[in-house]
Backbone bond lengths (Angstrom), bond angles and torsions (degrees), N, CA, C in turn:
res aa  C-N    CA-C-N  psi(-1)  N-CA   C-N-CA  omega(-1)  CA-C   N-CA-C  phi
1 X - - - 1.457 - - 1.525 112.90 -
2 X 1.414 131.11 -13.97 1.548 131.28 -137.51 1.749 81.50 -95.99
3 X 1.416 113.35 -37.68 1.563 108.28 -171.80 1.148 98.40 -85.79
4 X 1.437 156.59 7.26 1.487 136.20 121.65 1.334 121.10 -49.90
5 X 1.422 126.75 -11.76 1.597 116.59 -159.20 1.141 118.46 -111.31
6 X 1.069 135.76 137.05 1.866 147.58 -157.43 2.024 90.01 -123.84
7 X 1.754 98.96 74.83 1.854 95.85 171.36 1.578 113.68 -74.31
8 X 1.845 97.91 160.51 1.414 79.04 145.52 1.520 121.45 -124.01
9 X 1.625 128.43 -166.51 0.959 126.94 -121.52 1.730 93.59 -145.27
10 X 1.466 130.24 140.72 1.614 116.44 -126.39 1.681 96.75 -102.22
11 X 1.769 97.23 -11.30 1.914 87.77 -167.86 1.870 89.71 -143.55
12 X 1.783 98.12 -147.09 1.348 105.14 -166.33 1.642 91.98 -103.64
13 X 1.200 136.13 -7.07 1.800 161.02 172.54 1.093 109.48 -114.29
14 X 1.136 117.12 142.32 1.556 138.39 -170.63 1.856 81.86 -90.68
15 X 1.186 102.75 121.74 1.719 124.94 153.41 1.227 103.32 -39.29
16 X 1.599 118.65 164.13 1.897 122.36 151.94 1.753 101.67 -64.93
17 X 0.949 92.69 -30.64 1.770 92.37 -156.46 1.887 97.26 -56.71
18 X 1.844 85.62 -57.57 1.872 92.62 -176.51 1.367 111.77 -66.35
19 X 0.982 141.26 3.58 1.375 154.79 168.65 1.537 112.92 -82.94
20 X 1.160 112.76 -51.41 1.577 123.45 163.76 1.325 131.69 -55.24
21 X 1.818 103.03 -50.79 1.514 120.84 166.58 1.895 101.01 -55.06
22 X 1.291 116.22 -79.70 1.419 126.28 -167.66 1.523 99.48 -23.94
23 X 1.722 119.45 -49.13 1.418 113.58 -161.93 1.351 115.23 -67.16
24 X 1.405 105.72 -51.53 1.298 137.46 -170.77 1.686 104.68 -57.15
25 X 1.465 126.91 -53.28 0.987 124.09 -147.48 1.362 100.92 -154.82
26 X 1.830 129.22 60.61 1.100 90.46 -160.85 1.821 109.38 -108.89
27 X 1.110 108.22 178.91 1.554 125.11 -149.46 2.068 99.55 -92.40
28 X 0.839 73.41 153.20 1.991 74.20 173.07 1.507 111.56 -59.56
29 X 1.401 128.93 -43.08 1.561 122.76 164.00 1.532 111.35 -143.80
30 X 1.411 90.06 -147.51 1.556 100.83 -178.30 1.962 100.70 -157.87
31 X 1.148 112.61 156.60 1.260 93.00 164.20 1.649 105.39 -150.93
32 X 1.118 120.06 169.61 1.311 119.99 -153.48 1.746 116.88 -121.93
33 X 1.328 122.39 140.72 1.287 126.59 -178.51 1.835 119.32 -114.30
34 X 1.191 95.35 -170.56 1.794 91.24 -175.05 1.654 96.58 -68.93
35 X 1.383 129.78 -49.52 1.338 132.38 -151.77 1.782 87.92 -69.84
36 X 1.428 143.90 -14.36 1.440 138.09 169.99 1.462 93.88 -102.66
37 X 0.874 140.65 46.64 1.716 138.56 161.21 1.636 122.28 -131.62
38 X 0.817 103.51 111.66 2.155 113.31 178.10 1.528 95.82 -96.96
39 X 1.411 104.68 -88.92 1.741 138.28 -161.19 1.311 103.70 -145.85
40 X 1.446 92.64 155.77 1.758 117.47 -174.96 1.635 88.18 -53.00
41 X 0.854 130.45 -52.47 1.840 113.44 -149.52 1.749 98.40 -98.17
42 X 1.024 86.29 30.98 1.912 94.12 171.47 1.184 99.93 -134.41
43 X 1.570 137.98 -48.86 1.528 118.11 124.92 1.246 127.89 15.87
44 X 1.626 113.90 -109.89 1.357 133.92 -175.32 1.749 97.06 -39.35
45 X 1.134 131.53 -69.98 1.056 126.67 137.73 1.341 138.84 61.22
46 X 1.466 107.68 -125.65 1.255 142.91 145.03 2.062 106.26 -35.55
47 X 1.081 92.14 -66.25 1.760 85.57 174.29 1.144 103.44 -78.33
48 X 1.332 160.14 -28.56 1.693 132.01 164.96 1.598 102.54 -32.65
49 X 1.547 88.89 -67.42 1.811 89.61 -169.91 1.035 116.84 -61.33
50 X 1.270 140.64 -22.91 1.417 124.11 175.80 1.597 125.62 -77.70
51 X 1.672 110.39 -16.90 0.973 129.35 169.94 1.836 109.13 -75.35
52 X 1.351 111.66 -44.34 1.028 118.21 175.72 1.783 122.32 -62.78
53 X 1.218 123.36 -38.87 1.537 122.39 143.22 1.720 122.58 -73.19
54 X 1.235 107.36 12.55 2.084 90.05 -174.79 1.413 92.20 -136.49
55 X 1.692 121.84 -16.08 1.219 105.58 -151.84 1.590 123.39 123.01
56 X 1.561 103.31 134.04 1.594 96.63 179.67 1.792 110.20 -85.18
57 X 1.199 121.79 -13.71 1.037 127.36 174.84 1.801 113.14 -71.94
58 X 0.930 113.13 -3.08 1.618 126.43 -175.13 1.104 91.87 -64.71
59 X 1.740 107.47 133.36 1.920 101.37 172.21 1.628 92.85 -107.45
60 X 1.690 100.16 168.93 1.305 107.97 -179.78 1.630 103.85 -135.87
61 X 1.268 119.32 151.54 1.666 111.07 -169.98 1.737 83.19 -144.99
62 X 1.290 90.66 164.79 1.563 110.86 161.20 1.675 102.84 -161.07
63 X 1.737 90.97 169.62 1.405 90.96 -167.48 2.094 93.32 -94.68
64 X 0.833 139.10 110.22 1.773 157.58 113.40 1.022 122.92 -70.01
65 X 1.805 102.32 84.90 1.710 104.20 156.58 1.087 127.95 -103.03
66 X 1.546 115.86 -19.35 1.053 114.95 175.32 1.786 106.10 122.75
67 X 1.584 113.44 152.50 1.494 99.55 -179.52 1.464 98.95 53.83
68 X 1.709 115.20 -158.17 1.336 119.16 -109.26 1.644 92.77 -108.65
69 X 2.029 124.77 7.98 1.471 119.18 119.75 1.204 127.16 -93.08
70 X 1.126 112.76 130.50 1.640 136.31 176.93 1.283 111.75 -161.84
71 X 1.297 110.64 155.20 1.611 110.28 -161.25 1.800 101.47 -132.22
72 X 1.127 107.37 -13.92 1.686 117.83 163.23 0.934 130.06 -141.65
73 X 1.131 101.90 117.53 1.502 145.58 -162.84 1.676 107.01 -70.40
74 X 1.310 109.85 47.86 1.573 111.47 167.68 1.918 101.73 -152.51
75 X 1.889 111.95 -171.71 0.921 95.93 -178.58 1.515 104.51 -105.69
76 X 1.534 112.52 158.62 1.568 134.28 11.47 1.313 138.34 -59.93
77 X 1.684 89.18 -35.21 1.694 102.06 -168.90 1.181 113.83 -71.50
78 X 1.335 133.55 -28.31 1.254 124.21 166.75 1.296 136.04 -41.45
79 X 1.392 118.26 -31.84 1.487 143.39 -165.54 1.177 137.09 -100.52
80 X 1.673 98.25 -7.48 1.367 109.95 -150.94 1.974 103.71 -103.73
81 X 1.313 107.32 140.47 1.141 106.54 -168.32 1.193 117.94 -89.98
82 X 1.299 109.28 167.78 2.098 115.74 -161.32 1.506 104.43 -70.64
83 X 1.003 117.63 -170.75 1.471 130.93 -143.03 1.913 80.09 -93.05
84 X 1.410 105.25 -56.78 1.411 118.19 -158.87 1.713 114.08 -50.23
85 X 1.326 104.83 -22.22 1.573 119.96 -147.91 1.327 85.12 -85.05
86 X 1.499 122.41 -47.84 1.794 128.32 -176.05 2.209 95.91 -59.95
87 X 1.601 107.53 -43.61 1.343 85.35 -163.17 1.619 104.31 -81.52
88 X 0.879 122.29 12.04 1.625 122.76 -177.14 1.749 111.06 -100.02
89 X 1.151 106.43 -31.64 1.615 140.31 140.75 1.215 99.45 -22.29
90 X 1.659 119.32 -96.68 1.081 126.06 -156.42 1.159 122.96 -65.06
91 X 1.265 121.06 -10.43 1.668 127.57 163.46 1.121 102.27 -74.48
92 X 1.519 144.52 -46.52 1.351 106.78 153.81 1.270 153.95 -85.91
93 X 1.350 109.56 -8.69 1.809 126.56 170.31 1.199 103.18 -157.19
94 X 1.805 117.07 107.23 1.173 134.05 -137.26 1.635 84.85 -112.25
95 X 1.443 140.13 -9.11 1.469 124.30 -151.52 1.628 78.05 -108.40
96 X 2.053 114.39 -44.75 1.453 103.42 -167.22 1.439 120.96 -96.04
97 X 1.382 110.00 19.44 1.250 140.45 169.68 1.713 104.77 -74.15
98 X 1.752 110.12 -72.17 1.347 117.56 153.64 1.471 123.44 -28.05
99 X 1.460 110.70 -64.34 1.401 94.41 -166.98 1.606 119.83 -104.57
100 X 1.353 108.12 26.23 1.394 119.99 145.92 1.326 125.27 -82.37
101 X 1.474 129.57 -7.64 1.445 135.08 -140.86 1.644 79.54 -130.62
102 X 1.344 141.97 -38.60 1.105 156.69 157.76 1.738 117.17 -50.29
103 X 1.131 99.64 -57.80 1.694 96.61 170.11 1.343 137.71 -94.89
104 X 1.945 102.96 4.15 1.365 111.10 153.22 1.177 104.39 -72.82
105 X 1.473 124.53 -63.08 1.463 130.53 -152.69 1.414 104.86 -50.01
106 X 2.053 110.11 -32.03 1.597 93.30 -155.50 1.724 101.74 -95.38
107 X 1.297 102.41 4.11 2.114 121.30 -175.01 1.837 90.60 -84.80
108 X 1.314 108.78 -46.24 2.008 107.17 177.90 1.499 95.52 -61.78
109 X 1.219 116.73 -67.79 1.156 110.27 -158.68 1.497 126.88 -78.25
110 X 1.356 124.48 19.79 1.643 150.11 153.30 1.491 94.25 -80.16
111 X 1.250 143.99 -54.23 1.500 140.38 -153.44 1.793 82.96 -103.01
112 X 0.900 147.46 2.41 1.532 124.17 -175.27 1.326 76.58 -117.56
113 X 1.078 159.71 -56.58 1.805 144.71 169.69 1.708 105.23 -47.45
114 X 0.575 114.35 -67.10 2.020 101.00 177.59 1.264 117.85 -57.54
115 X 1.348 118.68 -27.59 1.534 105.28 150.33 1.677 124.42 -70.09
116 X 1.317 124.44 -4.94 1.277 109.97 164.43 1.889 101.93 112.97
117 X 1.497 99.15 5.43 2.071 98.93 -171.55 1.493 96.88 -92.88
118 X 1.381 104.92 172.88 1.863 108.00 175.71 1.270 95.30 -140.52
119 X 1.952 140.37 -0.53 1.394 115.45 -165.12 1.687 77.01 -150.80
120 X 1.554 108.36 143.22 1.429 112.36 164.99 1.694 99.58 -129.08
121 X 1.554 106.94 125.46 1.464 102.68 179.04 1.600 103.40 -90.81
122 X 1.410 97.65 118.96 1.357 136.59 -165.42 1.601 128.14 144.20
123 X 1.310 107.27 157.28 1.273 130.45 8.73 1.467 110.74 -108.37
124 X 1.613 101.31 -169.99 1.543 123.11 -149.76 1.552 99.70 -93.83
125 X 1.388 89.42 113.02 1.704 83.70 173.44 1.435 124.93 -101.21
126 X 1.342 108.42 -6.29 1.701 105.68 161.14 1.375 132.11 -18.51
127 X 1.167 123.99 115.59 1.416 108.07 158.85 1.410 116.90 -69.84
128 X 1.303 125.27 142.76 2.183 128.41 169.39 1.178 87.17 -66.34
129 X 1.346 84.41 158.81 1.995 114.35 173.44 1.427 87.33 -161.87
130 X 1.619 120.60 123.26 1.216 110.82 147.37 1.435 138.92 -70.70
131 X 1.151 90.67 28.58 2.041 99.95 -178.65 1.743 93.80 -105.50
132 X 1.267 119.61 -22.70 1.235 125.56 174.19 1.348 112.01 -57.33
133 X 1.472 103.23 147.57 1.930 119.47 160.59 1.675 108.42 -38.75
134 X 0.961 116.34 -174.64 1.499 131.60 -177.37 1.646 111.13 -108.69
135 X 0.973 99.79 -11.19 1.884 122.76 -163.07 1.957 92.57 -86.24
136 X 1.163 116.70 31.86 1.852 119.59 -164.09 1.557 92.49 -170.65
137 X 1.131 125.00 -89.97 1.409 132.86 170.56 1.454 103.65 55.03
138 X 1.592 108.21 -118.41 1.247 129.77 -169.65 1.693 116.36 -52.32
139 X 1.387 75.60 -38.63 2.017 105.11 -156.94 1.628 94.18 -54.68
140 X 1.955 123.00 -28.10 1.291 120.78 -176.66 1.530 116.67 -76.69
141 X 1.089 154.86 141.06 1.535 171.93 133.41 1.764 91.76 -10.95
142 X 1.204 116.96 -63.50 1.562 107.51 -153.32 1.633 90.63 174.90
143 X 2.015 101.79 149.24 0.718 111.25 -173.25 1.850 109.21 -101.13
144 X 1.346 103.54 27.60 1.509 125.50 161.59 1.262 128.48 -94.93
145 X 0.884 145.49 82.96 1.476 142.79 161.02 1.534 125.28 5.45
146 X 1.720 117.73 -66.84 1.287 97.57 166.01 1.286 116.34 -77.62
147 X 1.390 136.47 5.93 1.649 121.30 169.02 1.866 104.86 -77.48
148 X 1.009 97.09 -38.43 1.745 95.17 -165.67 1.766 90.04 -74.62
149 X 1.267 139.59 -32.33 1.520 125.97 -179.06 1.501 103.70 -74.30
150 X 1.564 116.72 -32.74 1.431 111.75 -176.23 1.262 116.43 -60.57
151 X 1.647 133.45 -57.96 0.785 135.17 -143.82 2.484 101.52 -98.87
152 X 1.140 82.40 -23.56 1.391 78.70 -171.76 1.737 96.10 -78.98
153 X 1.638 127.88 -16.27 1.263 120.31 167.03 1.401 109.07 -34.90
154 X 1.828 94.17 -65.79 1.992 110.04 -169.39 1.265 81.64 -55.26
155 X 1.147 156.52 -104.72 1.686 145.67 -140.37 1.121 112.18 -19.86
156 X 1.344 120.16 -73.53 1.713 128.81 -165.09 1.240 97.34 -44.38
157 X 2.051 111.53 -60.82 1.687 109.48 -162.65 1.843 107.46 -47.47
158 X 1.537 93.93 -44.96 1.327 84.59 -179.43 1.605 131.48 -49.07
159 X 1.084 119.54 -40.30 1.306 153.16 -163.21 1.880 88.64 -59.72
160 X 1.414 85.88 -61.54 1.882 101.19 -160.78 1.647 103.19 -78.05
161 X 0.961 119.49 11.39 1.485 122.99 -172.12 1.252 82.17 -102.02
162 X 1.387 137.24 -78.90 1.200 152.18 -159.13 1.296 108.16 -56.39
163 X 1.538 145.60 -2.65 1.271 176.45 169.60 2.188 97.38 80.63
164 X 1.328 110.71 46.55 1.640 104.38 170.72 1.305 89.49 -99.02
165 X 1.353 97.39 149.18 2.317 103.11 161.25 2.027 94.04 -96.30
166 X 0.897 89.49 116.87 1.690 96.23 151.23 1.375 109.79 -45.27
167 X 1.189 117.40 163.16 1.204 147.58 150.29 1.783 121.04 -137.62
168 X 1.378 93.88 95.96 1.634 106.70 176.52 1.394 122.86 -62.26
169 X 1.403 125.58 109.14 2.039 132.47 -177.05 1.364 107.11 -118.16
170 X 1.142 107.53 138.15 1.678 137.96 31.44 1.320 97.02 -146.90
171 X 1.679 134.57 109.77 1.085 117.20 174.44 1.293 99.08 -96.16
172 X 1.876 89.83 166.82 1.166 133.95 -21.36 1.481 139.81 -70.38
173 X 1.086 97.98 29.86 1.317 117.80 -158.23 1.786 144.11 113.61
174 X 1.285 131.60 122.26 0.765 131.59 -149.38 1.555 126.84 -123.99
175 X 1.430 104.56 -9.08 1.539 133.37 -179.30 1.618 104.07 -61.54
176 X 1.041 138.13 -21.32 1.649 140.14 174.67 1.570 112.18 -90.70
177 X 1.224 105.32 -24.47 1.511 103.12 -173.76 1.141 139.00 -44.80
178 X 1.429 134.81 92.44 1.443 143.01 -147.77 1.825 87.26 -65.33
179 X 0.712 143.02 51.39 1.437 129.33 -174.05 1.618 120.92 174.53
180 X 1.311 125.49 131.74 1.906 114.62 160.23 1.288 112.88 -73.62
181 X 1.152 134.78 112.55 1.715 159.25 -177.71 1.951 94.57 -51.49
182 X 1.050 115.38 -27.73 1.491 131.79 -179.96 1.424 101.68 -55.00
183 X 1.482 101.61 -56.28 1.920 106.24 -171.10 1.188 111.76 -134.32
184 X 1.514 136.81 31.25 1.348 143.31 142.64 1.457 116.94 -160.05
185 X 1.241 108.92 -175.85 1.457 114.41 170.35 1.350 127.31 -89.08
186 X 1.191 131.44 107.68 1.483 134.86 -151.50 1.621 101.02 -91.49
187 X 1.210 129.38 151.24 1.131 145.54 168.99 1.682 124.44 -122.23
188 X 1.505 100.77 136.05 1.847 87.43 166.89 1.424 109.69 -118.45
189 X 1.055 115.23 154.22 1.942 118.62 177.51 1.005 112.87 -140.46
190 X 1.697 95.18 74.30 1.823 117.10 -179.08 1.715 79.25 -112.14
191 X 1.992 101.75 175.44 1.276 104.51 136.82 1.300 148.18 -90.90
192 X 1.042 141.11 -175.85 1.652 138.04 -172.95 1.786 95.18 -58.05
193 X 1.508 130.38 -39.29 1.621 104.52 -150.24 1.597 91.74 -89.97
194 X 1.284 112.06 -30.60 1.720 107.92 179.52 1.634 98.85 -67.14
195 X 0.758 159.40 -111.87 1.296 161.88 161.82 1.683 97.78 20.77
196 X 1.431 150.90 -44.74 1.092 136.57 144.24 1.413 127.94 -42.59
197 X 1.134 100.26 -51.84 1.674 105.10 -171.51 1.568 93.92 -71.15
198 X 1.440 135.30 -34.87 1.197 112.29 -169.09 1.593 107.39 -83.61
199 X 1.398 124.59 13.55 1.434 137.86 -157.01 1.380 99.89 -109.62
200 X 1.395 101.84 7.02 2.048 100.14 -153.91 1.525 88.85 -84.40
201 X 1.490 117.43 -53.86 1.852 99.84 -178.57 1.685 125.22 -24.26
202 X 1.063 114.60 -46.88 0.958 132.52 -178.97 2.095 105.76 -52.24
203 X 1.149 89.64 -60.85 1.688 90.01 -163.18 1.465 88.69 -71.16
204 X 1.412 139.96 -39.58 1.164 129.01 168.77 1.500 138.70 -42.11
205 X 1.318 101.62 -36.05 1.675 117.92 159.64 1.322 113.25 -87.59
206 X 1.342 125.39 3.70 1.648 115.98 -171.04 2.448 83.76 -103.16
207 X 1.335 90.85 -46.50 1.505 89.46 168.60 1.647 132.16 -59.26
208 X 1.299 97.21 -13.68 1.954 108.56 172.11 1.661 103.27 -96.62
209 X 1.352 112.57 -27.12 1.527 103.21 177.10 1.638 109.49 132.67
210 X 1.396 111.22 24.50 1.544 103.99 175.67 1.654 122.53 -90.52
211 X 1.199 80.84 121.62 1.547 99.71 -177.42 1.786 136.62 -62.27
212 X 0.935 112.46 -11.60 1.192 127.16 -166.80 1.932 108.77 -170.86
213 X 1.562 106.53 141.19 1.278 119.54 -149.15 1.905 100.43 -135.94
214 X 1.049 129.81 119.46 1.690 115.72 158.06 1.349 109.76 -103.18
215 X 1.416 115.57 159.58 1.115 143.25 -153.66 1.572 105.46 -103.09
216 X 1.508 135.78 152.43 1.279 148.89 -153.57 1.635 97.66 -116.29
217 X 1.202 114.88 77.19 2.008 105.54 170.22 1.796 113.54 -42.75
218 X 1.117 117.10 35.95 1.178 117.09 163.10 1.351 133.27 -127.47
219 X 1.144 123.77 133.09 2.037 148.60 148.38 1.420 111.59 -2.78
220 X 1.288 132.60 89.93 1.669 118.60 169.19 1.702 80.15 -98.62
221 X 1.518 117.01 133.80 1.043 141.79 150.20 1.382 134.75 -31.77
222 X 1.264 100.13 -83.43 1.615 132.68 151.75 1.786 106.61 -26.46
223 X 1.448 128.76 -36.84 0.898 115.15 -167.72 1.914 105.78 -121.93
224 X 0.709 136.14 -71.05 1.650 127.73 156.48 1.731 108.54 -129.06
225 X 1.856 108.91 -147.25 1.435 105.69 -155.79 1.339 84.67 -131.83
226 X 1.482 137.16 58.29 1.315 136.18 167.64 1.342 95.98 -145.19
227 X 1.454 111.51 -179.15 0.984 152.41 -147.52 1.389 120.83 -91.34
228 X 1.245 162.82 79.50 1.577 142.51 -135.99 1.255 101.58 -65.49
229 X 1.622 126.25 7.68 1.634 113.49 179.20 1.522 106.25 -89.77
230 X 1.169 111.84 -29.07 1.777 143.08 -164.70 1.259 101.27 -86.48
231 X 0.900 120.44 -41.29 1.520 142.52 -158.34 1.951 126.03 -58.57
232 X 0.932 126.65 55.77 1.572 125.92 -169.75 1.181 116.64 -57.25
233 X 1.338 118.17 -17.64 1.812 107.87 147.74 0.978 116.72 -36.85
234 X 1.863 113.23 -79.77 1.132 128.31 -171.38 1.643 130.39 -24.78
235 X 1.854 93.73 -58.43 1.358 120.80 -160.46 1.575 108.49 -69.94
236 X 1.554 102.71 -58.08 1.397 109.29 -175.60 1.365 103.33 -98.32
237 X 1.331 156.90 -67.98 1.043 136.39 156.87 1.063 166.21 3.94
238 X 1.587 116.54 -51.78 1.725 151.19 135.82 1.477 106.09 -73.80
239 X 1.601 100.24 -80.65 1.771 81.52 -147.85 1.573 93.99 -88.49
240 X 1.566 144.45 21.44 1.558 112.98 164.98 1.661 98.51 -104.36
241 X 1.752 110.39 -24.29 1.628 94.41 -150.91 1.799 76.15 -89.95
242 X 1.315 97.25 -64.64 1.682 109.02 -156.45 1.688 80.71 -56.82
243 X 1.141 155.93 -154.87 1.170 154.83 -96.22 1.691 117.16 -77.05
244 X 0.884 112.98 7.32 1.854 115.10 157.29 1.230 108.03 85.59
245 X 2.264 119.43 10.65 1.150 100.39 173.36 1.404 140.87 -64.94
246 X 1.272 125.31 125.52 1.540 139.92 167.70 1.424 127.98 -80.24
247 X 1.320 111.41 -12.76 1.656 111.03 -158.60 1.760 79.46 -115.17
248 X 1.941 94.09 -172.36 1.664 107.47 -156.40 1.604 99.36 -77.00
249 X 1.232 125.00 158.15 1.023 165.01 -135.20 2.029 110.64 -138.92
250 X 1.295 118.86 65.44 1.081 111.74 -153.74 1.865 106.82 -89.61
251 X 1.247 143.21 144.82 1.344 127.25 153.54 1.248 131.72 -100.45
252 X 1.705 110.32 134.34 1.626 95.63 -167.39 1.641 116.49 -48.26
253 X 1.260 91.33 -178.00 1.656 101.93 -178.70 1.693 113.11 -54.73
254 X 1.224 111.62 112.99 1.299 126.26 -169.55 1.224 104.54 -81.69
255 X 1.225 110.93 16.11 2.113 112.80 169.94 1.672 95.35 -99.50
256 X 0.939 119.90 -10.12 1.910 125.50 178.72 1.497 113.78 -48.28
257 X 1.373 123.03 142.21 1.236 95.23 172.52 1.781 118.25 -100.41
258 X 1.414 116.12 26.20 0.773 126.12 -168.31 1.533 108.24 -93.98
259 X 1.710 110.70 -3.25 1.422 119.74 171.71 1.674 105.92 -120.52
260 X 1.497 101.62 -7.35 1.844 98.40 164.10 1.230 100.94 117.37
261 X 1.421 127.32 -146.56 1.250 125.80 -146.52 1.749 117.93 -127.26
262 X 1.350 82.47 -33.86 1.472 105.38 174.76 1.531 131.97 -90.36
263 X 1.381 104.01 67.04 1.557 122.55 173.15 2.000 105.63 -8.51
264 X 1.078 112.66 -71.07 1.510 122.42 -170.24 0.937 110.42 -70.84
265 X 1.510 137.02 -33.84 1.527 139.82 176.09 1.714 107.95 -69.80
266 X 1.475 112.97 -38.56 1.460 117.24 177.76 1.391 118.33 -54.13
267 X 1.844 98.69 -49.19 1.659 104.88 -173.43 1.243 111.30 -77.21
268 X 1.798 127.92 -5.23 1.206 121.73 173.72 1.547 112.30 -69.08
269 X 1.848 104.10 -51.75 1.269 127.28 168.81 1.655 116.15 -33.21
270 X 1.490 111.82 -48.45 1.522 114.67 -169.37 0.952 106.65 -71.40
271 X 1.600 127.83 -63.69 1.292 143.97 174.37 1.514 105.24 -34.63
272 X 0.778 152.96 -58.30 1.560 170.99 -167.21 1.751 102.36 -77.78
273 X 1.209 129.37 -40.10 1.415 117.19 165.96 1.709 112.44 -83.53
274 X 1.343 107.76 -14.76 1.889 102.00 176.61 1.275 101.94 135.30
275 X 1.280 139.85 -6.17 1.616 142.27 175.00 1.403 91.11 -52.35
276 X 1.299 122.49 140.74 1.446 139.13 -155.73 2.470 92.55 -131.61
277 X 1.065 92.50 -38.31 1.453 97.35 -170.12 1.578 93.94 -124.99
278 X 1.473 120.05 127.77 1.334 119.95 176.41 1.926 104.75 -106.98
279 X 1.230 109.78 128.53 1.576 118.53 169.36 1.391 105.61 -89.97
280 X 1.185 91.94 115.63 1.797 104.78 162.27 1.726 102.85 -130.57
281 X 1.399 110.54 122.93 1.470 110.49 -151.42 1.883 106.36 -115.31
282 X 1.674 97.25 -38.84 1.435 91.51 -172.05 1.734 111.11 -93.43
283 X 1.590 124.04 142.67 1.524 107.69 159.05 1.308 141.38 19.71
284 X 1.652 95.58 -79.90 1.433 103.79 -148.06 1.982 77.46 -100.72
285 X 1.207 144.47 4.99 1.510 130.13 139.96 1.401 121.51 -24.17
286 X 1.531 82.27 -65.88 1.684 133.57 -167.14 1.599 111.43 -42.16
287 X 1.383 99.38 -71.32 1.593 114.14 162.99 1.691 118.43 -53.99
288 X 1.253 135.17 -34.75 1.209 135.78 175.37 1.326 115.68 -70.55
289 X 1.481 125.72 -32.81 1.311 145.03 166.70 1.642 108.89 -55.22
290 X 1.014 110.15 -61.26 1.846 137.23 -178.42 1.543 92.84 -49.46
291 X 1.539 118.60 -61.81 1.485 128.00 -145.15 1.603 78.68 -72.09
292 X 1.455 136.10 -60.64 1.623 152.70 -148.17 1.314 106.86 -62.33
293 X 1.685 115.55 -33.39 1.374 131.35 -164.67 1.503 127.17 -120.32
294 X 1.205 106.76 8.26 1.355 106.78 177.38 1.449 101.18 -151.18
């Protein structure tokens, strides 16, 4: 399982311990948070060495979307505005709306390659709903369908110009979610065709070329009593048969409690509905994984 898993990693230095694990056993990536962030050249850094015990093929991701997630605290990322600001934009100048949203993404993703990353999870393909949690809000493009496929296109290209792969969240969507997936189990209580149509960003970027997809730790009602990470409707059903996805299949951070409690029972669960890349994000995940697997 460990080479499905993208951990994360407990400080701004790789531990002896994570130094040991990486050699011993190491995992398909790692990805990184504020509590592993100082400065760019502690950055570069930190991933030499981790590459240097696991491998140069080791990928590294962090979450840079922009606005009010960001995980370094300098520029570009510092500066860069929320998802919402481009779709409010594009209602009034929809071409320089586009190609502002395009030459941020591809200006982040020039400085997230010289720091040493290969995957930025983003962008957000949610549609808003103000019936939704707050935990989505801003972070969404628009509570229109073709605005949130339009503009997160220019993202990805940007992304992929700059040589990052996107990673498109949260299918199937996450903009209704009575709940933060962080500290409960979120639910939606739409029906099945709204819940498609708001799913369309997704197949729209899987039709321009997006490679990689995360999964929504939340409950559609309407359709069974799991989780869209758990979920083999979802996975193979929607997004492999009904939308032609081919590329990886990622699940959010399986330390969430919006998939429960049990780190190892989840990633059995994901793996087993079609999750192709397992997120295990916090420490002590990390260590339970390590202790389970080696």
């Amino acid at each position: 399982m460990l080479e499905q898993c993208i951990i994360g990693l407990a400080g701004a230095r790789l531990t002896a311990r994570e130094r040991e694990w990486l050699r011993r056993r190491p995992p398909l990536g790692v990805i990184l948070f504020a509590r592993n962030i100082v400065s760019p050249a502690q950055v570069r850094e930190l991933l030499d060495e981790v590459r240097s015990c696991a491998g140069k093929a080791l990928w590294a991701a962090i979450d840079e979307e922009g606005g009010r997630v960001h995980r370094m605290p300098w520029a570009p990322f510092s500066g860069r505005r929320q998802a919402l600001a481009y779709g409010r934009w594009f209602e009034r100048d929809a071409e320089a709306a586009r190609a502002a949203a395009f030459e941020d993404a591809r200006e982040a993703g020039r400085a997230l390659k010289r720091l040493g990353f290969t995957h930025n999870c983003a962008p957000v393909l949610d549609v808003f709903s103000p019936a939704g949690d707050a935990v989505i809000g801003a972070r969404a493009y628009s509570d229109r369908v073709d605005v949130v496929a339009e503009l997160a296109t220019e993202v990805m290209r940007g992304y992929r110009e700059a040589g990052i792969e996107a990673v498109g969240k949260h299918f199937p969507g996450h903009g209704r979610a009575d709940a933060d997936s962080h500290l409960a189990v979120p639910h939606v209580r739409a029906e099945l065709p709204l819940l498609l149509h708001e799913a369309e960003p997704f197949a729209r970027l899987i039709a321009e070329g997006l490679q990689h997809v995360m999964t929504a730790h939340v409950i559609y009602d309407a359709v069974e009593r799991r989780v869209a990470t758990l979920s083999r409707f979802w996975l193979q059903q929607v997004l492999r048969t009904r939308m032609g996805f081919a590329g990886k299949i990622w699940s959010d951070d399986l330390c969430m409690r919006g998939v429960g409690e049990d780190v190892l029972g989840a990633a059995e669960e994901a793996k087993a509905a079609g999750c192709d890349v397992l997120l295990v994000c916090q420490p002590e995940g990390t260590e339970a994984l390590y202790s389970a697997c080696t």
